[in-house]
Residue, then its C-alpha position, 0 to 999 in steps of 0.5 A: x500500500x502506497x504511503x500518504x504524503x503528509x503535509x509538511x508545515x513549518x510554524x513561526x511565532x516569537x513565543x515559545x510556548x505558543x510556537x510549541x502549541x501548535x507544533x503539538x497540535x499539528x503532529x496531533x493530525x496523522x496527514x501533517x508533519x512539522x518540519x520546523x519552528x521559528x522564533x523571527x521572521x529572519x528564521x522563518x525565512x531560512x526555515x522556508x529555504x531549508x526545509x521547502x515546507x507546504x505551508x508555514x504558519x507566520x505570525x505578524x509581530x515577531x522581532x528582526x523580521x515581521x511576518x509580513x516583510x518574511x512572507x514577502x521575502x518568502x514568495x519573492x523567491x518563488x517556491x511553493x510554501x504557502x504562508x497562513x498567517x496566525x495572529x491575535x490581531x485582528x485589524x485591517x491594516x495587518x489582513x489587507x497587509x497580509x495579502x498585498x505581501x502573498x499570504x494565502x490565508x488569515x486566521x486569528x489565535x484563537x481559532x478552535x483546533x479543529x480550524x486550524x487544522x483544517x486551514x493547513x489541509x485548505x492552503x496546502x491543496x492550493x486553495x485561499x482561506x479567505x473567510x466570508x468576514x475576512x473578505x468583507x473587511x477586505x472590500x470595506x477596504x478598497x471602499x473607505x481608502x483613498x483612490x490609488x494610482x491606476x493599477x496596470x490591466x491584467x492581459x488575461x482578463x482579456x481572454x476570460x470567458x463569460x462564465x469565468x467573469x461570473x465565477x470570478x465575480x464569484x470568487x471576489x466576493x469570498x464564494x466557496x467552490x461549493x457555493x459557485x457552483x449553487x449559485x451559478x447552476x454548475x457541478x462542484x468539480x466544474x466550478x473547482x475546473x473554472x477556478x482554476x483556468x482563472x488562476x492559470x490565465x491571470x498567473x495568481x497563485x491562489x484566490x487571494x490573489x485574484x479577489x486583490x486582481x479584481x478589486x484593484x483592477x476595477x474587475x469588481x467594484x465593492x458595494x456592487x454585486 
């Protein structure tokens, strides 16, 4: 019988005793492995280029180096860690800092474990975890600050399909798969299939990265659906 790849995860978080707990609670899940821990951002830097995890869990104030400048640091060098951002702050600047530097998902400290672990499996099966509240508070975003300089077009959204506007419409406005496909009268496997020619044709690496694409692109404008 063929052996289950685990899901290697790395953890960073300036506080020992924090860090250690969600070491031990990951190692609780038989499909995830811990391959590492980090006490700054200069470590979970190295730990990412070491270790190559799936996912490293990052949290936002930590010395030397905070989690969002790592997470930068991280997918600038262009591996395929993804980085799920863990903090106890829940405030705008640091969720839409978070995405602007490449995270895949936010989630506060004191997510119930059973979330968590669930988050880890979400991100590393190349999917954004992006809360209906988290996505709110991300249009609220767009909504209250200053109108930004022009971002440059995406080409792809040139080529995409009727269908793929609505689905990414969809997905910017904080859609599961599954309530795409209610939604928009298709399979769950058509809509996972549509999803991922969005990524693909507009180069994203994850959702994150598109609900960003069609907000700043002016794809998406909030407060209209």
């Amino acid at each position: 019988m063929t052996e289950v790849r685990k899901i290697r995860v790395g953890v960073a978080d300036d506080q020992a005793l924090v860090r250690g707990g969600f070491a031990v609670l990951l190692r609780s899940a038989d499909d995830i492995e811990v391959v590492g821990e980090a006490a700054n951002g200069v470590e979970a830097v190295d730990l990412v280029a070491r270790e190559k995890p799936d996912v490293i869990l990052m949290d936002i104030r930590m010395p030397e180096m905070d989690g969002l400048e790592a997470t930068r640091r991280i997918i600038d060098a262009g591996g395929e860690t993804r980085v799920l951002i863990l903090t106890t702050f829940d405030l705008d600047e640091y969720v839409f800092g978070a995405l602007r530097a490449g995270a895949s998902g936010f989630l506060l400290k004191d997510t119930q474990p059973y979330d968590l672990l669930a988050a880890v499996h979400v991100v590393a099966d190349g999917e954004a975890l992006l809360a209906p509240k988290i996505t709110r508070r991300l249009i609220e975003q767009f909504v209250h600050e200053p109108e930004a300089a022009p971002v440059e077009r995406n080409p792809g959204l040139d080529t995409l399909t009727d269908r793929e506007n609505e689905v990414l419409a969809a997905v910017a406005h904080g859609l599961s798969n599954a309530e795409i496909a209610e939604q928009l009268f298709m399979s769950h496997a058509t809509a996972k299939t549509h999803v991922s020619r969005l990524l693909t044709k507009l180069d994203c690496r994850d959702r994150a990265q598109l609900v960003m694409l069609a907000y700043e692109s002016g794809v998406i404008v909030p407060g209209n659906q």
